[in-house]
Every structure is written in C-alpha cells, then in structure tokens.
N, C-alpha and C positions, 0 to 999 in steps of 0.2 A: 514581225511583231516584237518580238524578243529584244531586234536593232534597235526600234526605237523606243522601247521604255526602256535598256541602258542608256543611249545617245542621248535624248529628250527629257522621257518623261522622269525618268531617276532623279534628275539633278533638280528638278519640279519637289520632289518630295522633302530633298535633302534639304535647301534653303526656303521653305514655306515654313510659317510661321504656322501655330498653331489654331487661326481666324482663317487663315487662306484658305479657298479651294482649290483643292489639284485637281488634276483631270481623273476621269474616270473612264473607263476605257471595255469594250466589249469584245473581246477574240471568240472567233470558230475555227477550227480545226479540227480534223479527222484524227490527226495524230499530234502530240505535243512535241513530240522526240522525232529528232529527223534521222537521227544515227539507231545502235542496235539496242537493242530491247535489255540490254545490261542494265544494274543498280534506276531501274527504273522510277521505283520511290523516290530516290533520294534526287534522280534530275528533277521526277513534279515539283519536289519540295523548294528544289533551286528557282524553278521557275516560277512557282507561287510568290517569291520571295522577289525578286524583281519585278512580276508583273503587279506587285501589291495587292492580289490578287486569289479569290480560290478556283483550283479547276474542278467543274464536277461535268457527270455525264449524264446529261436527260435518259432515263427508262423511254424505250421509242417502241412500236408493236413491230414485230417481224412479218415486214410484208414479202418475203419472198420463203413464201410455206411450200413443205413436201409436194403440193399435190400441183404448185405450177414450178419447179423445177425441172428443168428433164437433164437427163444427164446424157451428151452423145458420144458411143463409143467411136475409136479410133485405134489402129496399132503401129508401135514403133517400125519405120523401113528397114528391111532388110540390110545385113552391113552395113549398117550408121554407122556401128562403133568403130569400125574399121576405118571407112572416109572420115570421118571425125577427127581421125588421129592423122590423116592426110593432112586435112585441113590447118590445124594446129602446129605441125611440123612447117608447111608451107607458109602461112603467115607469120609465125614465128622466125625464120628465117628470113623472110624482106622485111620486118620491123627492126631487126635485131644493131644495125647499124643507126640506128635514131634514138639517141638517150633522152627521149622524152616521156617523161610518167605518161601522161594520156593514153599515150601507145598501148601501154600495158595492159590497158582493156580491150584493146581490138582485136588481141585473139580469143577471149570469150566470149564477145559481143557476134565475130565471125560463126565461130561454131552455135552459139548459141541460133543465130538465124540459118544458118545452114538446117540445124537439127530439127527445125521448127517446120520451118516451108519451105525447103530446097536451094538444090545450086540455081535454081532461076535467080532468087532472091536474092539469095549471099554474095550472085553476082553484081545484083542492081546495088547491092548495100558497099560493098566496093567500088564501085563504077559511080554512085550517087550522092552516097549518104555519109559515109566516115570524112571526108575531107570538109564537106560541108557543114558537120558538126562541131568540128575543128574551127574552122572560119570564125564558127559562131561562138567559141571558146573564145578565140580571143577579144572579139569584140564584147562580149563581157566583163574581158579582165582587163583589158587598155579603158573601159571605163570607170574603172576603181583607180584613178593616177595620181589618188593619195597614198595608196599604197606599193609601197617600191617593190614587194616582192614578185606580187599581182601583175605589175607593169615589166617585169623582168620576165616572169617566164611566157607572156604573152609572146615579146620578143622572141625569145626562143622557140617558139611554136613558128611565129612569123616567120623565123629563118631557115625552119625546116619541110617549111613548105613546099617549094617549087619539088626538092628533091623526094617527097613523100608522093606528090602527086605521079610523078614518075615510076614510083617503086608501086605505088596503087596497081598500076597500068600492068605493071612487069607480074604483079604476083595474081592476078585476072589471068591475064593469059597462060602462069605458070599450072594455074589450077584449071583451067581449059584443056590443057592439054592432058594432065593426070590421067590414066588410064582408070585409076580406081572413081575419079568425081566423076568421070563421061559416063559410066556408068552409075552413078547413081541419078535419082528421082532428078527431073527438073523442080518438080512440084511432090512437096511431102503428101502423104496418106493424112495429114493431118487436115492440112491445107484443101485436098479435096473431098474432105468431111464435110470443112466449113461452107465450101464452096454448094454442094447439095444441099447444105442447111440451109442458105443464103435464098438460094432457088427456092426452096419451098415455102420460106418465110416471104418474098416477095410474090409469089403465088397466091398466096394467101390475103395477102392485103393489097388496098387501092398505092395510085403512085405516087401519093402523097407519104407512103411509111418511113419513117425515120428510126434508126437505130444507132446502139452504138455499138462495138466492139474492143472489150478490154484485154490488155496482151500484160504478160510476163513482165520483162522488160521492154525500158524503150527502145530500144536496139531495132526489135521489130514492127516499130510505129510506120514507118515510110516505107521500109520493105510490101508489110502488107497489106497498105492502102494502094501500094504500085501495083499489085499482083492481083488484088481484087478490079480495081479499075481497067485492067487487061481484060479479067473475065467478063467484066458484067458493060459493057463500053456500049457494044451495038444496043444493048437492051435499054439504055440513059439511064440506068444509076449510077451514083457516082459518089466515090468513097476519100473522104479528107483524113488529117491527121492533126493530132494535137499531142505535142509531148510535152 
C-alpha cells in the first residue's frame, strides 16, 4: 500500500490543482510497521504523511474471553540443549563455504524446527523445504529487473544452487549419523501434545470441522503440515499450508 501511494498516488497530490479530485484510498492492516516496534510514533506519523491519511483503530469486543481459552501444557525434551548445539554446530559448518546472506537464517530456522517438532521434521525441512524457499527467493527477486541489485543477488543464489543442494544432502546425513540427534525425539513432546489435541478436537466434531493452526515462525509452516498429514492420513484429514 505504502508502494503505491509513493509510486502513484503521491505525484496525484503534488500536481492536482486545488478543484481536482485525488483519490481517496481505504487500507486495513493488522499492523502498519512491518520492521521492529522502535520509534513507533514517529513511523505512524511518516506514514500518515504519504498515505495522506489518519491511522486509527476500531474499539472491537474481545471475543476470545477467559472462559473459552484453554491453555495446553506441554514440556521441553530432555537434552534439547545439548542437540541444539549439535544442530547449530552442524549446520553451521556445511553453510559456512556459501557467502550468501539467506543462509544466515538456516541455522535458526533449523534449530528453531528441530526445537519445536523433532528430527523427523528438521529432517523433512532439509530434505524439503530450505532449498525450495530458496527457488522461490529468487523468483521474486529476478521479477523486480528494474532493480539491479535485486537481479544480482538472485543470481548469486542461482549460482549457488546446484552446490547447496548437494551440501543439503551431506549435512542430513551428517546429522543422521550424530550419536547425540539419533538419540533424540523423532517427534517433540510438543508435537504430540498437539497431535492428542488434534484427536480429540476431531472427536468431537462431524467431518466437516475445519481449523487452523497458527505457528511461531514460518520456518515451521511445511514442516508441520508434513507431520500432521503423516498422522492423521488413514483417518482423511488433511492439513495444508500457507505462509
């Protein structure tokens, strides 16, 4: 929204005569600020200020009261911290020859879904999901080819493809073999919290129930739509993803 009342609608205001109508324009948003919660005023006030514009926020009723909350317990597995720092070490180490920013989250995006739902997952998110997030990086940025810097590191992604997908392969099996991941969970204590809640909430209702499930980050969007789909397969529920 922001893109196009600079691109567009701004230059509408600038040469409009004082008889002319400009547009007038409606945004929703949950949040105005896509970065961190710093000098917060002073971005609305930015934003007010190009969108020609005031932000305010409807008084809404709180419909999710104490009494249908539930909250379900769960506890952290045994030696995370310790695999954790397997983890970290190990991926760290087969990213460490690819000078590519991106990278630089796949070792908190790893451990983050390791910590979450198990080596089942952090395998599939290896095996599945990081390279093909990748792909989709750059077909993003090859379609901004006004922008030279956008079209340059896409490149650079493109070129370090073939060899990431290979070091993917090598750090799977590196962490396969770990004595300290073979031992841990396939499946977190978390995960099969969720998994008996899942059960009883489908119990409960006809086969018509639709839900959603909101995660942390997206890191774990595909992970654990893969994981649930595993569980719940013979029974024909079936769990999608949207990040």
């Amino acid at each position: 929204m922001a893109s196009v009342m600079r691109d567009a609608v701004a230059p509408c205001y600038l040469m409009a005569s004082q008889t002319q109508v400009t547009p007038r324009i409606l945004g929703l948003s949950a949040s105005f600020d896509n970065g961190n919660a710093k000098d917060i005023s002073q971005k609305r006030k930015q934003l007010e200020a190009l969108l020609q514009a005031t932000i305010i926020c409807p008084k809404v009723s709180e419909r999710i009261t104490d009494d249908r909350y539930h909250a379900v317990p769960w506890h952290r597995d045994e030696e995370v911290e310790e695999q954790l720092r397997v983890v970290e070490v190990c991926v760290e180490r087969f990213m460490r020859p690819f000078k590519v920013k991106e990278l630089s989250k796949v070792v908190r995006q790893c451990s983050h879904v390791f910590a979450e739902l198990g080596h089942d997952a952090l395998f599939y998110f290896i095996d599945e999901v990081i390279v093909e997030q990748l792909v989709e990086k750059i077909r993003v940025l090859e379609a901004r080819s006004h922008d030279a810097a956008s079209f340059g590191y896409a490149a650079n992604l493109k070129r370090s493809l073939p060899g990431l997908r290979q070091e993917f392969v090598n750090l799977r099996w590196a962490l396969e073999l770990d004595r300290t991941i073979k031992n841990a969970a396939p499946k977190s204590h978390k995960l099969l919290v969720l998994v008996e809640l899942l059960k009883d909430i489908f119990h409960k209702n006809d086969a018509g129930f639709r839900g959603i499930i909101f995660v942390e980050e997206v890191a774990l969007v595909s992970a654990l739509a893969k994981m649930r789909n595993d569980d719940f397969f013979q029974d024909g529920y079936k769990f999608g993803a949207v990040a």
